[in-house]
Each structure stands twice: as C-alpha cells, then as structure tokens.
C-alpha positions, -999 to +999 in steps of 0.1 A: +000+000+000+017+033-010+016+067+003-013+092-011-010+119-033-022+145-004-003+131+021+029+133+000+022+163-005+017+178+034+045+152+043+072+175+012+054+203+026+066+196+066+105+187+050+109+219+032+093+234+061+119+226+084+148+226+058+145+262+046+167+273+074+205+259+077+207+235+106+210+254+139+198+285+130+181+307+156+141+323+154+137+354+131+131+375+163+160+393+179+159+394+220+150+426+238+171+436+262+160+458+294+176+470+318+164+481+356+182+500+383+174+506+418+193+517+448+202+498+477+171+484+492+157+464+528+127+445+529+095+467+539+079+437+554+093+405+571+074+376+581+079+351+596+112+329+608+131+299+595+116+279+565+088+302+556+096+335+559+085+359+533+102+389+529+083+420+506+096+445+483+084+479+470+116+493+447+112+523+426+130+515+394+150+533+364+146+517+329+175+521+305+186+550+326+151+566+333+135+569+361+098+578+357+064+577+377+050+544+380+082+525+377+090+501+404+095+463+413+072+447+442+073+412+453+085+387+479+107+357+485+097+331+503+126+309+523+125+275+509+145+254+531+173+253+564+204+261+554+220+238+531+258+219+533+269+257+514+252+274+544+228+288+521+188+289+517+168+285+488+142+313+484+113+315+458+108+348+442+075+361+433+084+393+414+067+419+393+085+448+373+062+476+363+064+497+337+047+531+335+012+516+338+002+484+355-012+473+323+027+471+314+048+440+333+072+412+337+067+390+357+097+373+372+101+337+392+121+302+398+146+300+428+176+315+444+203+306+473+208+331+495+227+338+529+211+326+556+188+352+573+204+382+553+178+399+534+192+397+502+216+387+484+258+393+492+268+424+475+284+410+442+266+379+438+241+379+404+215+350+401+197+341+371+158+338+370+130+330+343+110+355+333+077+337+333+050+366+314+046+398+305+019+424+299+008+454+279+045+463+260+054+430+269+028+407+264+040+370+261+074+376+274+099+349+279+137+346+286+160+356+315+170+379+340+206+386+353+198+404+390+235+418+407+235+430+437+266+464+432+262+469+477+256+506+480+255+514+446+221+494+442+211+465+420+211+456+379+188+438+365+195+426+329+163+411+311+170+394+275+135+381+267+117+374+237+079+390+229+050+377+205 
C-alpha cells in the first residue's frame, strides 16, 4: 500500500518546512534587552522565621537610565529550606516589574540561594531567573534575567526576553 497523493504532498510540505533554514539557526526574532536599576534596598515587610519567611519589596525602578512615575518592582521571597551543606537557603521569588502603567509588566520567578537570614543577596553575587510573562509592551514575554546586587550602589537587572 503506498503513500497518497495528499499526504505526499503535506509530508514535502513539513520537509521543506523545516529545511528552509540551515541547521542550527536561531528564530527570526531578535531578544529585547531591558535594563532596571534601583538603589540599595531592605525589605518593607518580614514575616515570619526559618523555613517560611516571606520577605516583601516595593523598589522604585530606572529603565534604561530613566526613572519615571509608575516604575517600580514589588514582590516577595519566600525561604524554601534550612540552610543547606553551602550554608545557604533556597528562596522562591514572586516578582513583578512595572512599567509606567500596570497594564505594562514582567513578571519574574524560579529560585535563588541566599545567605542565611540576610535579606538579600551578598553584594556581588548575580543570580539568574525565568521571566515567566509579560503584559501590555510586553505581552507574552519569555527569557532571562541577570539580578546583581553592586552593595551601595544598588542592583542591575539585565532582562533578554523574547515577545509575541
């Protein structure tokens, strides 16, 4: 029993489909790349002790080099777990970068080791978390985002994240 005529068709279709582009190549679309400032900051809220503990945020925020009204980061982390053999805790992140409007976000999570009962992170450490949405300018955002901690000069964050 041979193949049909239509689905020969579809099936050459579907090959030149995924053979129009050399092997390895990467989606049409570019990455965005964003990035937020803030100044040093301390929790606003801590509850809580040991595993459990949520800690809450309310940053104003400069984009690309611009602060403006409505700009800011708000979220938590959560502690995870004791500390671990590194003397480190896992922490969740729940975080929300505004931009301008609420209708305007992305919205970061995934997990982080942190010292053990300092509030954040030790002043030149960066972690790397998933941006998991976006809103408004950036609806359907995915990628990355590089957070370092620069002490008393504030924090970086570097998003690269893709948009449809």
């Amino acid at each position: 029993m041979g193949i049909s005529r239509p689905a020969a068709i579809i099936a050459a279709s579907i090959i030149a489909l995924f053979t129009a582009l050399p092997a390895g190549a990467a989606p049409a679309d570019k990455p965005t790349i964003v990035k937020v400032y803030h100044q040093a900051v301390s929790p606003i809220a801590t509850s809580g002790s040991g595993i459990g503990t949520v800690r809450t945020f309310f940053i104003p925020i400069a984009v690309d080099g611009l602060a403006a009204d409505g700009q800011y980061l708000i979220g938590t982390l959560t502690t995870l777990s004791n500390p671990m053999a590194s003397g480190e805790e896992i922490r969740s992140s729940n975080l929300t970068y505004v931009f301008g409007r609420e209708t305007s976000q992305l919205v970061v999570g995934g997990i982080s080791l942190y010292p053990p009962g300092g509030a954040t992170l030790a002043t030149g450490q960066s972690v790397i978390r998933p941006v998991i949405g976006g809103s408004g300018i950036y609806v359907g955002a995915r990628g990355q985002v590089v957070s370092t901690n620069l002490g008393a000069n504030g924090w970086t964050h570097v998003f690269k994240i893709w948009t449809h």
